[in-house]
C-alpha positions as CSV (number, residue, x, y, z in Angstrom):
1,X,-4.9,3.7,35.2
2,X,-8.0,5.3,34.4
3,X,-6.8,8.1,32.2
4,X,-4.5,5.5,30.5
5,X,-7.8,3.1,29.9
6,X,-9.8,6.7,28.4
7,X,-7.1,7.5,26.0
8,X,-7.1,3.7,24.8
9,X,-10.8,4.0,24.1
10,X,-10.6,7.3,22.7
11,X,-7.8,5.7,19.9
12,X,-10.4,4.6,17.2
13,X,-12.7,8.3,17.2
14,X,-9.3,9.8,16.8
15,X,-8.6,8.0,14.1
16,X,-11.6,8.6,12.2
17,X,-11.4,12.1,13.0
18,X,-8.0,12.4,11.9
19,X,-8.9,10.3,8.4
20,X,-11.9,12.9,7.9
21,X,-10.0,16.2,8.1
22,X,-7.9,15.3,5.1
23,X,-7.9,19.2,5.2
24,X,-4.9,21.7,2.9
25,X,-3.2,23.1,6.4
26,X,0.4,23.7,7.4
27,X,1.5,22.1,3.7
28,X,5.3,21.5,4.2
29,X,6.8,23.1,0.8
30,X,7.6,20.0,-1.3
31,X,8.9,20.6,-5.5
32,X,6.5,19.7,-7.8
33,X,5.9,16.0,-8.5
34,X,6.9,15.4,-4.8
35,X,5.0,13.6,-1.5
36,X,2.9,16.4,-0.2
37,X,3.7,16.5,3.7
38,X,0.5,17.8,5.5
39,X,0.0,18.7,9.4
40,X,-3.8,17.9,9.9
41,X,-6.1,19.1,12.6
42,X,-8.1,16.6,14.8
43,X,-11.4,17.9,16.1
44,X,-11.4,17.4,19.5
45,X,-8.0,16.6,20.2
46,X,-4.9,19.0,20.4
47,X,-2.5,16.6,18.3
48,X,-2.7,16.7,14.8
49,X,-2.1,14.1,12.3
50,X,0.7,13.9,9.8
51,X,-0.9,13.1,5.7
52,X,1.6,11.8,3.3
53,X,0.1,12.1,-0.2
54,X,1.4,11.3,-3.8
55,X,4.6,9.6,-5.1
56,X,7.3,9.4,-3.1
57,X,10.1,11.1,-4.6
58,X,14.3,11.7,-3.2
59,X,14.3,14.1,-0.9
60,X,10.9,13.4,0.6
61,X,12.9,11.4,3.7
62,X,14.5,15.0,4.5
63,X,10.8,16.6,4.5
64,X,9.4,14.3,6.9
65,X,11.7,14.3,9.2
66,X,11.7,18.5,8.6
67,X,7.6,17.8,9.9
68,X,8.7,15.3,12.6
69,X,10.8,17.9,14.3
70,X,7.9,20.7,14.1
71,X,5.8,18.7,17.1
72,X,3.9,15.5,18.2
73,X,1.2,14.0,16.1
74,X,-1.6,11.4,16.8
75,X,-1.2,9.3,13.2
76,X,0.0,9.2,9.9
77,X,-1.8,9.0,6.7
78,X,-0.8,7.8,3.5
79,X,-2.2,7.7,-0.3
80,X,0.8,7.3,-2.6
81,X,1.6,5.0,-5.3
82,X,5.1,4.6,-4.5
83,X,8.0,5.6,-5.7
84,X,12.0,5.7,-4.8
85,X,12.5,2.6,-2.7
86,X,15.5,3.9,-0.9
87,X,13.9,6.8,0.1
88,X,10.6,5.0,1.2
89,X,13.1,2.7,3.5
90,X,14.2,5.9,5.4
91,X,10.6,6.8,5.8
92,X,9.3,3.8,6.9
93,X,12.4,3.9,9.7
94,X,11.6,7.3,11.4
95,X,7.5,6.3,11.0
96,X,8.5,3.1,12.9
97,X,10.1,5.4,15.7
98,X,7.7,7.2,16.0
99,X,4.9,4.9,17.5
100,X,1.7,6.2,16.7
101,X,-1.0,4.3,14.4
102,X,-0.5,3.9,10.4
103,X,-3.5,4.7,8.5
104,X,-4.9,4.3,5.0
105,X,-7.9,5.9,4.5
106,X,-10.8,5.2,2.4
107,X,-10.5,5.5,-1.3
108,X,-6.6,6.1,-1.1
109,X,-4.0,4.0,-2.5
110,X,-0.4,2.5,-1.0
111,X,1.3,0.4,-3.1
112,X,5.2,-0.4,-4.3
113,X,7.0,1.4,-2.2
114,X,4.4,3.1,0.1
115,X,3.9,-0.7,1.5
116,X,7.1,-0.4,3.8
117,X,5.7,3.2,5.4
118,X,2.2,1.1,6.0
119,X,4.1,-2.2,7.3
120,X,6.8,0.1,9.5
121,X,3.3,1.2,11.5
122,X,3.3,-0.8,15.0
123,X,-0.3,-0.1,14.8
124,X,-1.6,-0.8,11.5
125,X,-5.1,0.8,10.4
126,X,-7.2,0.3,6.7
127,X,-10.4,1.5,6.0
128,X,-12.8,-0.6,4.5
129,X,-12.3,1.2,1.1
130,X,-8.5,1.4,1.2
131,X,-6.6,-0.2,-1.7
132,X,-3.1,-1.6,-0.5
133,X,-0.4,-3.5,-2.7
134,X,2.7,-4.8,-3.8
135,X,4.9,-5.4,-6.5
136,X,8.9,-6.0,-8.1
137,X,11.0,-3.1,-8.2
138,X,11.4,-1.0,-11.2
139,X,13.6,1.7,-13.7
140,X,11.4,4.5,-15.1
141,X,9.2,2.9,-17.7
142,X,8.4,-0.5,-15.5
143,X,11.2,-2.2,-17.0
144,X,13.1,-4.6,-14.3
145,X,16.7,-5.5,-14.1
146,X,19.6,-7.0,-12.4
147,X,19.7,-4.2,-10.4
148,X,16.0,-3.6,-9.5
149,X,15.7,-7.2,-8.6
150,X,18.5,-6.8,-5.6
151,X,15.8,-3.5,-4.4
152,X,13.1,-5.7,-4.5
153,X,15.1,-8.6,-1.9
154,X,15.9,-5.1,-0.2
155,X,11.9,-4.4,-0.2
156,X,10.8,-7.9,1.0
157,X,13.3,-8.2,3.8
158,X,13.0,-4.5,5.0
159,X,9.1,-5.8,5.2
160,X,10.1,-9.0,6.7
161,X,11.7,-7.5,10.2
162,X,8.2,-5.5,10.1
163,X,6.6,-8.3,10.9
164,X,4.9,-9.1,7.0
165,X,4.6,-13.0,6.6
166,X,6.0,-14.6,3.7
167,X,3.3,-14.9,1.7
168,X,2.9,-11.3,1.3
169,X,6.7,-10.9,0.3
170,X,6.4,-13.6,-2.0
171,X,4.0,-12.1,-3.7
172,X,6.5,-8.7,-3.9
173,X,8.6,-10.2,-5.3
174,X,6.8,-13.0,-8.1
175,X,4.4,-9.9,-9.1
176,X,6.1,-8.1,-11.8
177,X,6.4,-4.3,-11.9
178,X,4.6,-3.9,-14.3
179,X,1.1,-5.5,-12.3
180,X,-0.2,-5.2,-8.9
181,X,-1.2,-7.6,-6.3
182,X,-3.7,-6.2,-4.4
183,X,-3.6,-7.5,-0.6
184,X,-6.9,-8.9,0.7
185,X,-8.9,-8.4,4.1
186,X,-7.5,-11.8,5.2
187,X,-4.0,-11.1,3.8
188,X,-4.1,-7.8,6.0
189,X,-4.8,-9.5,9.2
190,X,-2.5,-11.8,8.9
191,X,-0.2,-9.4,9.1
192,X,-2.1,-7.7,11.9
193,X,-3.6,-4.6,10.3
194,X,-7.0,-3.6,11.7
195,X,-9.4,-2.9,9.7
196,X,-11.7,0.3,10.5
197,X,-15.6,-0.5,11.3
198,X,-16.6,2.5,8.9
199,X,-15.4,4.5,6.4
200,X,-14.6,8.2,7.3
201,X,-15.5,11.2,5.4
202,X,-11.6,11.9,4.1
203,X,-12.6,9.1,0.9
204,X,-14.3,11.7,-0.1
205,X,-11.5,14.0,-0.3
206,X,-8.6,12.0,-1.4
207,X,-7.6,11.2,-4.9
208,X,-6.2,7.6,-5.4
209,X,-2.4,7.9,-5.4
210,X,-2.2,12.0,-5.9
211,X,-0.5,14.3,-3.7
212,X,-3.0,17.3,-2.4
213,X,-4.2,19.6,-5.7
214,X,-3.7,18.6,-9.0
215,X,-4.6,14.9,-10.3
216,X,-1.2,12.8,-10.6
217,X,-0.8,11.3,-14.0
218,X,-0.7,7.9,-11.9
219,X,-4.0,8.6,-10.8
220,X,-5.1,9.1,-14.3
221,X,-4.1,5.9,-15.5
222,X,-5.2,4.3,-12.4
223,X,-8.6,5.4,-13.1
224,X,-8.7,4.3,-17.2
225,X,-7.7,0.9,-15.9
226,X,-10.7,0.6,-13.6
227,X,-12.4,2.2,-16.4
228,X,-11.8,-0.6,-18.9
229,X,-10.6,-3.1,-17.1
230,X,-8.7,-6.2,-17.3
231,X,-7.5,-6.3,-21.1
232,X,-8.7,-3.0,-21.7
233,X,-6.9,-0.2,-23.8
234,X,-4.2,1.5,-21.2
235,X,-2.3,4.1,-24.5
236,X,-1.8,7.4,-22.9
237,X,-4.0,9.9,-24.5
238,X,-2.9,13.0,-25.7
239,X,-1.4,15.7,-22.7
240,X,-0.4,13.3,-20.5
241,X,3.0,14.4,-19.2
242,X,4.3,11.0,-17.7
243,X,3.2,8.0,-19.9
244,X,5.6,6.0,-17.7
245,X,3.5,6.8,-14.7
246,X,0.1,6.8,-16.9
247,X,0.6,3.3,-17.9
248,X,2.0,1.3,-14.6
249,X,-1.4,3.3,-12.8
250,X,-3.6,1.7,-15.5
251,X,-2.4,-1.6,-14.9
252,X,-2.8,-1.0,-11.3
253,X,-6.5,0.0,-11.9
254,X,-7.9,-2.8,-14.5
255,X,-7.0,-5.4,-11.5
256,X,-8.3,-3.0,-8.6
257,X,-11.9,-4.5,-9.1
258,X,-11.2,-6.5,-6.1
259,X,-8.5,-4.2,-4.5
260,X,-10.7,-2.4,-1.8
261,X,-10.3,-3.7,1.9
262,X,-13.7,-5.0,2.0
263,X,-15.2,-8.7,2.2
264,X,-14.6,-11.4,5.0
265,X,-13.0,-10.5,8.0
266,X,-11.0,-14.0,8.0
267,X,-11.2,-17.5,6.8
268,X,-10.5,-19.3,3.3
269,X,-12.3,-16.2,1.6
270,X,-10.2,-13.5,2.5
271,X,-7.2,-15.4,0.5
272,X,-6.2,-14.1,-2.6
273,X,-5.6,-17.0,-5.4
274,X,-1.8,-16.3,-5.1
275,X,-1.7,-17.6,-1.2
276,X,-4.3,-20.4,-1.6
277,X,-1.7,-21.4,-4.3
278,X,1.7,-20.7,-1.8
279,X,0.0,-22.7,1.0
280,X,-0.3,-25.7,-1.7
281,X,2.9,-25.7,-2.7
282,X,4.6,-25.3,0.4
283,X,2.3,-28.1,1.8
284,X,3.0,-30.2,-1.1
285,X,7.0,-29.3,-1.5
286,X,8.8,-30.9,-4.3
287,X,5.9,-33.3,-5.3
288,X,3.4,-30.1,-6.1
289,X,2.4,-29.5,-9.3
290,X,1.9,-25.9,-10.4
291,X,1.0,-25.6,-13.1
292,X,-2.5,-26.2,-13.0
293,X,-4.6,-25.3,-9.9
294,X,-5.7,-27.5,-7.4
295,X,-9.6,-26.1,-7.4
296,X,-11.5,-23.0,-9.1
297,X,-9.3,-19.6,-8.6
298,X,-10.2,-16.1,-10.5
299,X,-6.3,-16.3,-11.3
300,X,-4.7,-19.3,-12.4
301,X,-1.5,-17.4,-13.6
302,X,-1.6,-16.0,-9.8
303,X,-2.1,-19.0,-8.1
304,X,0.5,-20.8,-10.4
305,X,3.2,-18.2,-9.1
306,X,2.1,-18.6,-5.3
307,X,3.0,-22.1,-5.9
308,X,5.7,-22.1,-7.5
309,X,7.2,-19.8,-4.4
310,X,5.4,-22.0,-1.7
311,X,7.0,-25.3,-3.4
312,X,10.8,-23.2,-3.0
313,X,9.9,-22.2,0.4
314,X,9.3,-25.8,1.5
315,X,12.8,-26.8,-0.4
316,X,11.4,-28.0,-2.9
């Protein structure tokens, strides 16, 4: 009982020590453009931890489970954007088998499809500076269709039996693919992620969204859109290889001003405008108006849509 009570109170040092050796050792070969698959050494501990980096790409299912089979490991770590939804389903299945916490570290990104690898975690862990989202489904270029919008149902109810409440699913699936919804502190915990006391020193290391060496073209845009910000200029410039994947960052980084896991720890304050608009209209059901909010939000648009689903969800 006493070794068992050790190891539990050992857990969060060898978490941070896992999030600051975000280090290049045992790289799983990957093709270019592909999730980089990292074994990473704990100081102090024997178990490594497994880092999941960049977008997530078909194929990328086989090389986890290739890095799975080479030994234990004490967490995962993950900074991607997203990427193939089917193949992010298969990874967020063997990462919920294997039972060990779910981080995202500070300063790294996982949104779209990398949400179901963070929500599979039974343990789930964000650093104060970690950015985590959600959005519709997608063909190359952000455009949605019949199609994409049967992934995204496949999306929210794959992060339904994960245990994500509804609010966080209806906000999948009302944000277009073309935006992000950035989840809150509040929104996090309600879906019981902890969130670390400090930041480690892997922020310093990680590139939002990029897999380990050279800066994605996601990342890129991602960081012109914090740049300029909301309304801001997101053309591609001249080299970019991927304007696709230039563009949908960009819009992902002029509404990141708020996207870090910081602020209160619970409470009316950790609510984006979106659920402060659901829990309206699922309170008010048929009779809810939504198209103008109820009090002073940052995003009317946002909260408009959180009602519109919480009025649907209450029948109405």
């Amino acid at each position: 009982m006493t070794e068992r009570t050790n190891l539990m109170q050992s857990r969060p040092n060898l978490l941070r020590r896992a999030a600051a050796l975000v280090l290049a050792c045992c790289l799983i070969a990957a093709p270019a453009g592909a999730m980089t698959v990292q074994r990473i050494p704990v100081t102090g501990g024997d178990v490594p931890a497994l880092l999941l980096q960049g977008r997530i790409v078909p194929g990328d299912a086989a090389r986890l489970a290739q890095a799975l089979r080479g030994g234990k490991f004490s967490a995962v770590l993950l900074n991607s954007p997203g990427g193939s939804v089917l193949e992010a389903r298969d990874m967020a299945r063997a990462i919920r088998a294997l039972r060990v916490p779910v981080v995202v570290p500070d300063r790294a990104v996982c949104a779209s499809a990398c949400f179901m690898l963070f929500a599979a975690g039974r343990d789930k862990v964000a650093e104060p500076g970690a950015m985590i989202g959600v959005h519709s489904a997608s063909v190359s270029g952000g455009n949605e269709t019949m199609d994409t919008l049967g992934v995204t149902t496949l999306m929210a109810r794959e992060a339904a039996q994960y245990g994500v409440p509804a609010a966080i699913t209806g906000r999948m699936v009302t944000t277009a693919p073309g935006q992000m919804a950035w989840l809150t502190r509040g929104e996090l915990e309600q879906m019981g992620v902890r969130i670390a006391p400090t930041r480690a020193a892997a922020g310093g290391r990680v590139l939002p969204g990029s897999g380990a060496g050279e800066k994605s073209d996601w990342t890129r845009g991602f960081e012109r859109g914090q740049a300029v910000g909301e309304g801001g200029d997101c053309a591609p410039p001249p080299g970019i290889a991927n304007q696709a994947d230039f563009s949908l960052g960009c819009a992902s980084g002029q509404r990141a001003g708020s996207a870090r896991v910081a602020g209160p720890a619970s409470g009316a304050g950790g609510k984006s405008d979106w659920t402060r608009g659901f829990e309206f209209g699922r309170a008010k059901g048929s009779a809810a108006s939504c198209d103008t909010p109820d009090r002073a939000v940052a995003s009317a648009r946002d909260w408009s849509l959180g009602c519109a689903s919480g009025r649907r969800a209450a029948g109405g």
